[in-house]
N, C-alpha and C positions, 0 to 999 in steps of 0.2 A: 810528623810533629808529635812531639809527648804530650801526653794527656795531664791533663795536674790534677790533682788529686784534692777533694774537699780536705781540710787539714784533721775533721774530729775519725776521718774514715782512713786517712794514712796515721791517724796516731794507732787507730784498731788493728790494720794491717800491721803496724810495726811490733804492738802488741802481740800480736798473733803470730808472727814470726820467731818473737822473742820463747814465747812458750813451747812451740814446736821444737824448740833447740834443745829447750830445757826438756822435753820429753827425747831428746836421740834422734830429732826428723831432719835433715841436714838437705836432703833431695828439693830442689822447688822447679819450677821449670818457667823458663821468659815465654813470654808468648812472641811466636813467629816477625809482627812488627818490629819489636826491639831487639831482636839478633839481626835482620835485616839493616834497621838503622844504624847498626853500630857495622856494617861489614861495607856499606855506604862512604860510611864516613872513616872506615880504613882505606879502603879504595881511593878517594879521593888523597887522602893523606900522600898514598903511594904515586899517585899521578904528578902531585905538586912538589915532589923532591925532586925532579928532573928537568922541571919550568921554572924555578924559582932560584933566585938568590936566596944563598945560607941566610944572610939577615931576615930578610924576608919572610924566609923557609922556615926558622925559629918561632916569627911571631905566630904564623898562621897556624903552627902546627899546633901551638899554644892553645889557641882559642877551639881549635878543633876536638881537640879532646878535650879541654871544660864540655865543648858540645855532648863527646861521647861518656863522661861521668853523668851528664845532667840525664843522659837516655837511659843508662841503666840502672842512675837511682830512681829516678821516674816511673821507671817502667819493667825491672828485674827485680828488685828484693820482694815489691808489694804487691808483686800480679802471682800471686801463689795458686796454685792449681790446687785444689785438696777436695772432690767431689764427697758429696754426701753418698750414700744409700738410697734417701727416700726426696733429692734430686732430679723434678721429673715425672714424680708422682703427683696427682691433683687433688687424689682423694686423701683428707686429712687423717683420716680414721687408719689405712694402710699405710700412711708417710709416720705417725706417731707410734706404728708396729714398729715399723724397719729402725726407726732411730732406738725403742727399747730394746731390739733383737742387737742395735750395734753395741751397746751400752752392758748388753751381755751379762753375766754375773763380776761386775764390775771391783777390779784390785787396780784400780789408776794412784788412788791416794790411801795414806795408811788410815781412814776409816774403815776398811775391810774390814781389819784385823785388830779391832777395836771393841768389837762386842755386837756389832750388829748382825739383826735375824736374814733382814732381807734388804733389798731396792725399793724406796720407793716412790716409783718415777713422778704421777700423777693422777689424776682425775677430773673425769666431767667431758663438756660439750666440746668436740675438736672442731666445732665452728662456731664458740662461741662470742660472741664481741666483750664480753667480761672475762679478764685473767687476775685471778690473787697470787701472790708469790709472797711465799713465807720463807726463811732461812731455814728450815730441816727438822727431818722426822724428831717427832719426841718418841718416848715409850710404848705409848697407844698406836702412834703408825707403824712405828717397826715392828709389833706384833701384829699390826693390822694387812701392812703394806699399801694404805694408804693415807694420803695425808690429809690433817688437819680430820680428826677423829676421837681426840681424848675432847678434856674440857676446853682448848682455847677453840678446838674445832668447831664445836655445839654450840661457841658463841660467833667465831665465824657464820656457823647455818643460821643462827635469827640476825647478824648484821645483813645476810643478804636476803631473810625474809621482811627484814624491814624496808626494802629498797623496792620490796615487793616481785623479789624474784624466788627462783627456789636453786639450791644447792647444783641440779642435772643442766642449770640452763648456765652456767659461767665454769670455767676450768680453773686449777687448783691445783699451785705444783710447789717446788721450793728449788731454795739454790744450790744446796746440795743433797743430794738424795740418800745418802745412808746416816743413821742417829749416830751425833756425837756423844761419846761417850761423859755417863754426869749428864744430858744435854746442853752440855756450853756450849756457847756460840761458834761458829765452825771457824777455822783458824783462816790465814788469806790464800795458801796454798791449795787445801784443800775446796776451796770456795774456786778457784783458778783452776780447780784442776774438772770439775763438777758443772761450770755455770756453762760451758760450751752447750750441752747438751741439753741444759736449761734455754740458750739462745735456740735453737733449732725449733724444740717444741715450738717456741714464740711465734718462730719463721713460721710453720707449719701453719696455726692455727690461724694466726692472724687477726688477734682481736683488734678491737677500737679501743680497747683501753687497758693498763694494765695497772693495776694498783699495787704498789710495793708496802710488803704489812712489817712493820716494825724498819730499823734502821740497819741489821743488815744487808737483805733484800736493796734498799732503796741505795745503798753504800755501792754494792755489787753492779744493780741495774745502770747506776750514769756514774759510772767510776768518777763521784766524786765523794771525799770525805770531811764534808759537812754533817751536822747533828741535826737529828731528826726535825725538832722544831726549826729551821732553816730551811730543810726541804717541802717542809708542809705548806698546804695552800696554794700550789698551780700546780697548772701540768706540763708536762715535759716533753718535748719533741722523741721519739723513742722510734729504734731499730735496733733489731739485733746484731752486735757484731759479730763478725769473724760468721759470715755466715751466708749463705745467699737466698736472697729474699723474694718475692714474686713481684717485679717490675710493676703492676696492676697495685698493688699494696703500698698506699704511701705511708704506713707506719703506725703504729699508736699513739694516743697522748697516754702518759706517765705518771700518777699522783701514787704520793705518800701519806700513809697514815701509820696509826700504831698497831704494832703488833697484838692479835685476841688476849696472847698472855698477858703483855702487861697490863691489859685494860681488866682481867683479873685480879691482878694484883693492886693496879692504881683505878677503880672505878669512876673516880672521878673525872677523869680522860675519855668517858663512853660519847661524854655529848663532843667535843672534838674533832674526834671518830667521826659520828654522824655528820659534823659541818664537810670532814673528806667527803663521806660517801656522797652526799647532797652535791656535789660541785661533781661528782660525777655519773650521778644519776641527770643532774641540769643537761653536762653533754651529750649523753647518749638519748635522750627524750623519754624519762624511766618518771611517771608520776608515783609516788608515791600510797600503797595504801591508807586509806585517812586514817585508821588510827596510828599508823605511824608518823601519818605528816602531824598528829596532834602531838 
């Protein structure tokens, strides 16, 4: 019998098949059940043209292949076989290698060849239960190669010293990892072409929680496109798509706050900020240093 599919994980698979095309990937493979069930219900087919009245033999046939469309939409576009590298591995630290080593000196999307020094993937605890995700290196990382290192960075490190953590204990990545050039905001191809690799880390690490900093990130993370004040203020049920995850792991919760930039620019938005961080520090059992809870 076909398995059905939760509908937000066949729109990811559909996603994900969609993109694999647009990169040249055309290969998928059915898994063994559903060539079986569909050579099943040829079989039969061919059994019942020799029993049956043509009238008959018409209807049945009918309903028999709606059967066998229903088994390989079900069960051939969205059961995509595409193994990782670091698939298998346990150790976080080795699994966040292999996915940089896959990620390579990366020409997927034309940021390449746009002005950028280098890749830069990430940083910090690969078991940490705190994940920030920013939308992309500025000037300071791509010199640096790594992120959140100029001034929104250094306000990022006292948002998470006021939380009462320190920078080595939560990870720290973005959605696409090479600087756009100007640093504008990265376009939706190249954010598409970049965030797979962003979902893996995630898979990997497996935090409890992942906080998306500004509204691309938060756009990117639950493909939806609402405005940032909309998303802010709960958390969000979160799994990586297009990706496979550790059964044991049932997921993160998801909040949105604003990005360190523009809380340089708009400081007025610091305390905001804070009401994020505090509904996520509430989850996770993080008190507060007093003088920041003052």
């Amino acid at each position: 019998m076909a398995r059905t599919l939760d509908p937000e994980l066949r729109s990811a698979l559909a996603e994900r098949v969609r993109y694999c095309h647009e990169l040249g990937i055309y290969d998928f493979y059915r898994r063994e059940t559903v060539a079986a069930s569909v050579e099943v219900v040829a079989a039969s087919l061919s059994s019942l043209s020799s029993s049956l009245p043509q009238s008959e033999l018409r209807e049945e046939m009918s309903a028999r292949k709606s059967a066998v469309a229903a088994v390989i939409a079900e069960g051939s576009i969205f059961e995509v076989v595409n193994p990782k590298p670091e698939y298998g591995v346990s150790d976080p630290v080795a699994a966040l290698k292999l996915i940089r080593e896959d990620l390579g000196d990366c020409t997927r999307c034309k940021l390449h060849k746009q002005g950028r020094k280098q890749i830069v993937f990430g940083v910090g605890n690969p078991r940490a239960e705190l994940m920030f995700v920013g939308e992309g290196p500025g000037a300071d990382e791509d010199a640096q190669g790594e992120p959140f290192v100029g001034r929104a960075g250094q306000l990022l490190n006292n948002m998470i010293k006021a939380m009462g953590l320190q920078r080595e204990d939560v990870y720290i990545a973005n959605v696409v990892k090479c600087r756009p050039p100007g640093n504008r905001t990265p376009e939706p191809d190249e954010c598409e072409t970049c965030s797979p690799f962003l979902m893996r880390q995630i898979a990997v690490i497996k935090p409890k929680v992942v906080v998306a900093l500004g509204a691309t990130a938060a756009k990117n993370l639950l493909a939806m496109n609402s405005s940032l004040a909309d998303l802010r203020g709960r958390f969000y049920d979160f799994k990586p798509g297009g990706v496979r995850a550790d059964a044991s792991w049932p997921g993160a919760r998801l909040a949105v706050t604003y990005h360190p930039a523009y809380l340089l620019r708009d400081p007025r938005q610091k305390g905001e900020a804070w009401k994020d961080l505090q509904m996520v520090m509430k989850y996770l059992g993080i008190e507060p240093p007093k003088k920041a809870a003052e």
